[in-house]
N, C-alpha and C positions, 0 to 999 in steps of 0.2 A: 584722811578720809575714813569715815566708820562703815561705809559701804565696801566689801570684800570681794565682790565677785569680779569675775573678771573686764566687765563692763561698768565704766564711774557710773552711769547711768542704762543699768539692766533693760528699764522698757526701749532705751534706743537701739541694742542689740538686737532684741526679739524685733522691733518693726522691722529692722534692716534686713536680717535674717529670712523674717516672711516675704516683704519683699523679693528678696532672693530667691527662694522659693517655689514663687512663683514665676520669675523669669527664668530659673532653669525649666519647670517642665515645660513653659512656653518655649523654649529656644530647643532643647533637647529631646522633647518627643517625636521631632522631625522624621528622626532614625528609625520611629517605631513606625508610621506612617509609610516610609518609602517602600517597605514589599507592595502595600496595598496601592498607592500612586500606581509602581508599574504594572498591574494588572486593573485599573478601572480603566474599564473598557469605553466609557463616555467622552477619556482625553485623549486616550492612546499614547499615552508617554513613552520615550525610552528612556534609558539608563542616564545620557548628556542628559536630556533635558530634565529631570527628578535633580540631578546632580545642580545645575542650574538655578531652579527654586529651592532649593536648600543655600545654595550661597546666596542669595539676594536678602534674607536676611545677614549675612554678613558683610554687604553692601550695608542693608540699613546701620550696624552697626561703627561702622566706619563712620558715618555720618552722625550718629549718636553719640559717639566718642567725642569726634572732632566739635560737634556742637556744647557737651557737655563742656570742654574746655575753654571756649567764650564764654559762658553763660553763668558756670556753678561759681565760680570763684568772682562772678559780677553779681549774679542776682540771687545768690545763698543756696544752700544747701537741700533747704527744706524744699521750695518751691519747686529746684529741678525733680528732686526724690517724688515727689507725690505726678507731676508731668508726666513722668517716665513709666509711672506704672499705670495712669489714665492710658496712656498710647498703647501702652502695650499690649493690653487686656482691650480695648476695643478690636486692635486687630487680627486677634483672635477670632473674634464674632466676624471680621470679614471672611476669616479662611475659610469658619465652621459654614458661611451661606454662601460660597463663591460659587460660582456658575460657572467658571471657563478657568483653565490654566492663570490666563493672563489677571485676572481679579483676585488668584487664589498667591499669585507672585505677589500681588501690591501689599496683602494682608499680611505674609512672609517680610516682607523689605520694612513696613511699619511694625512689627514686633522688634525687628533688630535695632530700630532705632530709637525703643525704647527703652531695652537693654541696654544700646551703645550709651546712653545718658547714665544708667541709673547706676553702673558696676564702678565708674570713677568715683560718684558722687556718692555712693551707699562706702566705698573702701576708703574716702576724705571723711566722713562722719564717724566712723568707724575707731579712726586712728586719733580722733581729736575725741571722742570721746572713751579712750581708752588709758590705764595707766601704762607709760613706756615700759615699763617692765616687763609689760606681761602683751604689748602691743599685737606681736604676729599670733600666740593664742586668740586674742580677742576679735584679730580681724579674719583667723581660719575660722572660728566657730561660726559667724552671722557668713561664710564666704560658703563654708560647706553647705549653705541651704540650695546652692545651684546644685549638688548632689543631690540631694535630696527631693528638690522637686525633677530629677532626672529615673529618681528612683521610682517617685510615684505616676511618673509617665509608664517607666518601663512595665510596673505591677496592672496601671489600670490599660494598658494594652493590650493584654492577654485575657483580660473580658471586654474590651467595646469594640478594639478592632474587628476578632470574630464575630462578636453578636451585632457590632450597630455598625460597622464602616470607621474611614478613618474619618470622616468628619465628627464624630462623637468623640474623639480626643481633642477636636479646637475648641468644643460647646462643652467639655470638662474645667478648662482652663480659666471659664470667664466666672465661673459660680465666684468661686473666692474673693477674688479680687470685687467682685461688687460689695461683699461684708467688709472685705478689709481696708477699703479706701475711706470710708467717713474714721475710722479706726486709726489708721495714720494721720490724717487730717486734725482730727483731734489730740492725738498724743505726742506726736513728734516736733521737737521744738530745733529752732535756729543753732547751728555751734556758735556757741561764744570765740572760739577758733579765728571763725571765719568773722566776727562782728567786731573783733579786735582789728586784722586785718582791712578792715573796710576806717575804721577810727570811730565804731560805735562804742565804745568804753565801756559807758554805763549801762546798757543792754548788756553787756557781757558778761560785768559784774555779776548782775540779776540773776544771771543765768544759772552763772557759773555757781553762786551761792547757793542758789534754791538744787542744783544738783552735787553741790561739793566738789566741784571742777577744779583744776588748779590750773590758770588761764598764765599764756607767755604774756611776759611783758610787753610791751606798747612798744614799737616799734621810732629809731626818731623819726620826725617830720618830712614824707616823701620816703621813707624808706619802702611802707607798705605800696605805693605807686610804683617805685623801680622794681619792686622783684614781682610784679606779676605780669602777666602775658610772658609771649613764644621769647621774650629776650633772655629771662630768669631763668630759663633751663640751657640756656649755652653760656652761664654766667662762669668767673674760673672757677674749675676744679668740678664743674657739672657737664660741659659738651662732649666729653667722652662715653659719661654714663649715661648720659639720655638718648643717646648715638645706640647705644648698646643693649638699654631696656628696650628700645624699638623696635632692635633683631629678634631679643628673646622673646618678647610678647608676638612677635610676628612667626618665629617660627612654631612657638608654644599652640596658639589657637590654630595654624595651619595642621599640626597633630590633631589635637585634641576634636574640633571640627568636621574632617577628615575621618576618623574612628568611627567617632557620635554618629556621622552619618550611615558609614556602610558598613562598620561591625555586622548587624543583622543580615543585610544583602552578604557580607563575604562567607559570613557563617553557612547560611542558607543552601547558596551555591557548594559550601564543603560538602552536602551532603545533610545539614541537619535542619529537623523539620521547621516550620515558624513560630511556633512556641519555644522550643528550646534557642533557634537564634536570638529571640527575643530579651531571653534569659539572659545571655550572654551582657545584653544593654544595661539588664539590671546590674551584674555583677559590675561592671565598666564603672558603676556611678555611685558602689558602695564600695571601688576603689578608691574614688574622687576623693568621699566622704574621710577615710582612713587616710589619703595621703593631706589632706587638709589640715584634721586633727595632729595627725601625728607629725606634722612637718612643720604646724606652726610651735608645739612645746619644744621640738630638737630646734628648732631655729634660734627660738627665745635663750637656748642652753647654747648651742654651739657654735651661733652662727646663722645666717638666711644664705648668705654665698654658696659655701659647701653645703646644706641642707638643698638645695634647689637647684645647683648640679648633679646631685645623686638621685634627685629626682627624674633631673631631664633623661639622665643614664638608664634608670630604672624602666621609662617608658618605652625605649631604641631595645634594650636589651629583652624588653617580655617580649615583644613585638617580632622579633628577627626569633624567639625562639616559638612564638605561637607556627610560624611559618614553616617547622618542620615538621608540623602534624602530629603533637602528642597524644595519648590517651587523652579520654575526656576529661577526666578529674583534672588533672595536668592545665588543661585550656583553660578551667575555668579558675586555677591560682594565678594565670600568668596574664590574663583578662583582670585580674584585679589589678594584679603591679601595673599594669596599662593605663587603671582608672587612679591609680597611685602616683602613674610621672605624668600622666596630661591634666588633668581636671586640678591635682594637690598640686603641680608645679605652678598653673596660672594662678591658683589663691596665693602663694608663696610672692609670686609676683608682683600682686596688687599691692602685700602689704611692703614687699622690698621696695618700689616704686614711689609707692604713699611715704612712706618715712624718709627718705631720701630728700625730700623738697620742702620750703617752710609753711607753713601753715597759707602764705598769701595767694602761693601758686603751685600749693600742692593736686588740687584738683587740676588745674591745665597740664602740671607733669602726665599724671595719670590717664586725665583724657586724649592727649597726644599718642602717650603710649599704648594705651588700647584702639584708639585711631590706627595707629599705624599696622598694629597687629593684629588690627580687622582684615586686611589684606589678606592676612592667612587666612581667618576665618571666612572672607569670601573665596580663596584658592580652593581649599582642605575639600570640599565637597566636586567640587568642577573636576577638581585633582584627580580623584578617586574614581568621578564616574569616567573621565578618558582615557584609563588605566583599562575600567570595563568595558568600555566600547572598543579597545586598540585588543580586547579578547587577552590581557595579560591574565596569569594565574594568580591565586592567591597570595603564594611566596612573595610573588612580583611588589602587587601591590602593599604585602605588609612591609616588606624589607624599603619600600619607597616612604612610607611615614614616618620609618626608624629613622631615616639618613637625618630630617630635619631637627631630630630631639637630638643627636649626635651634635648638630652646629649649636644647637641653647646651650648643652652645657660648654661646649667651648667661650661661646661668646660669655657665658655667667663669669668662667673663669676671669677674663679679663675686665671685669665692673672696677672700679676703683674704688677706696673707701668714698664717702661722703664726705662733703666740705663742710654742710652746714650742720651744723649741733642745737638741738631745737632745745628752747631752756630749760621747757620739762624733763630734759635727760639730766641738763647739768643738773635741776634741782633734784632727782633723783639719784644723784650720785654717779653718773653713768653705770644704774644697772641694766642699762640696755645698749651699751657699747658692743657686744657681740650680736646684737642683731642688726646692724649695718655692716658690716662685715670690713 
């Protein structure tokens, strides 16, 4: 191919990536919102209940997941991708006009569940249109954009929360997404991947030409039928590891969820005012950002296994030491390793997960897997606020989020290699045999 960058095809990166983007600050500003929740006086919320509507988006998500997996690997790639960010950007516009708790829940549960569609189906597009080589780069860089728009939640919080309420953060979210949907629509085209797998050939071809793809071979006849759906991932030498990405991804988003939301609320309570807790949100998500980047090039070098246990470690260990109350400066490097093993572990994930499974049912791997480890992310926030209603201290609660990234990296430990060898590797030489570990 004459095209070098780390994407066979660059504009599919950047869609996925904005995409992203935008469902991180939709899903992640949450955390910036909840001071303000517990003090608007029109709902009278407590702590459960904020805690509550933050997990119903990871309700929706679980349901997103779980849908993406019927759906992306039956009815392509593209269709679910542009679905998923329709949904999720409307429901935005519900939060930003909701009237009561219960209307402002529904618009929460439909953003999750358009993230839960778009992160299997934006990490399968990702990985098919990526050289194996350089694959976990290719799918941290479009994966960091949930950093990123965590980042621009955290910065535009610290002028709309004070000046306009927290609804002026759901009515930031939608601007974008109205430019960028006719934008996607227009540029983002089918994987050939996914068009081989279905027995479209010659669409593939096309594709694949007019992008310089290097498309796997045609599978024989009924091969592409037997390896998709829920059977293809307990096929030998996969029911262990599927068994496995389900705990990691489940206990990953339970951390990561969990933080995201009460970071600012535990800050607050230490003692520091709501700008600077807020801060703290930012830092968390330009950890994301560095543990993304930099754990997709170590992964690609040495490995996704050990890269994304030292991850899980990294998070358990900032976490049990933020809990001893260091100097400031101190919090806000160990708030980063934090946004380094929760937000960089689950990118690390998407792409360990994605590579793992063949092109036919690689999206159902994926979507199961983040299905499953919605659970967390509907726990992580419920978790946190019944820590703070049961009046537990800080310590309490951080050393309670560390315990779960302690079980990821165990459970990482035990992932098995892969069974399947996708031909792009062979025909690459296996220069991407150290990233399945």
């Amino acid at each position: 191919m004459t095209n070098r960058s780390l994407f066979a095809v660059p504009v599919v990166g950047g869609l996925c990536m904005f995409a992203l983007i935008l469902e991180g600050y939709d899903l992640l500003m949450y955390g910036t919102v909840v001071p303000s929740l517990l003090s608007y006086e029109p709902w009278d919320l407590d702590a459960t209940q904020v805690g509550v509507l933050g997990s119903l988006s990871g309700v929706g998500m679980l349901i997103g997941a779980l849908l993406a997996a019927v759906v992306t690997d039956r009815w392509g790639r593209r269709a679910s991708l542009l679905g998923a960010v329709t949904t999720f950007s409307v429901a935005m516009g519900v939060c930003a006009a909701a009237p009561s708790p219960e209307v402002f829940g529904i618009g929460r549960f439909f953003v999750g569940l358009g993230a839960g569609v778009l992160m299997p189906t934006a990490a399968a597009v990702l990985i098919e249109f990526s050289r194996p080589e350089k694959r976990a780069r290719s799918v941290a860089l479009a994966f960091v954009g949930t950093s990123v728009g965590g980042i621009l939640a955290a910065l535009l919080s610290l002028w709309l929360v004070p000046a306009f309420g927290f609804r002026a953060m759901f009515v930031a979210g939608i601007v974008p997404a109205v430019i960028f949907l006719p934008v996607m629509t227009r540029f983002l085209p089918e994987s050939p991947a996914f068009l081989v797998s279905r027995g479209e050939h010659e669409v593939a071809a096309s594709i694949a030409a007019r992008f310089e793809l290097q498309v796997a071979e045609p599978e024989p006849a009924g091969g592409a039928t037997r390896n998709m759906g829920l059977r293809a991932l307990f096929g030998p030498g996969r029911t262990r590891a599927t068994l496995l990405f389900w705990g990691m991804t489940l206990v990953c988003l339970l951390v990561l969820f969990g933080v995201a939301t009460w970071l600012p609320a535990l800050m607050k309570s230490a003692g520091y005012p709501l700008g600077a807790a807020l801060s703290f949100l930012l830092v968390l998500n330009i950890g994301g950002i560095v543990g993304g980047l930099g754990g997709g090039i170590l992964a690609d070098r040495f490995g996704i296994k050990p890269v994304t246990t030292v991850l899980f470690l990294c998070a358990a260990a900032s976490l049990m030491t933020v809990a001893t109350t260091p100097p400031l400066a101190v919090i806000y490097l160990l708030v980063l390793l934090a946004g380094i093993g929760t937000t960089g572990t689950q990118i690390m994930l998407n792409a360990y997960i994605g590579s793992f499974y063949p092109a036919s049912t690689r999206a159902t791997g994926l979507g199961l897997a983040l299905g499953v480890g919605r659970i967390g992310a509907i726990a992580g926030p419920t978790y946190g606020g019944v820590f703070i209603a049961l009046g537990a201290g800080t310590t309490v609660q951080l050393f309670a989020f560390a315990g779960p990234a302690v079980v990821g990296a165990i459970l990482t430990l035990l992932v098995p290699s892969r069974a399947y060898a996708s031909v792009a590797a062979r025909n690459a030489g296996g220069k991407n045999a150290k990233y399945v570990a």
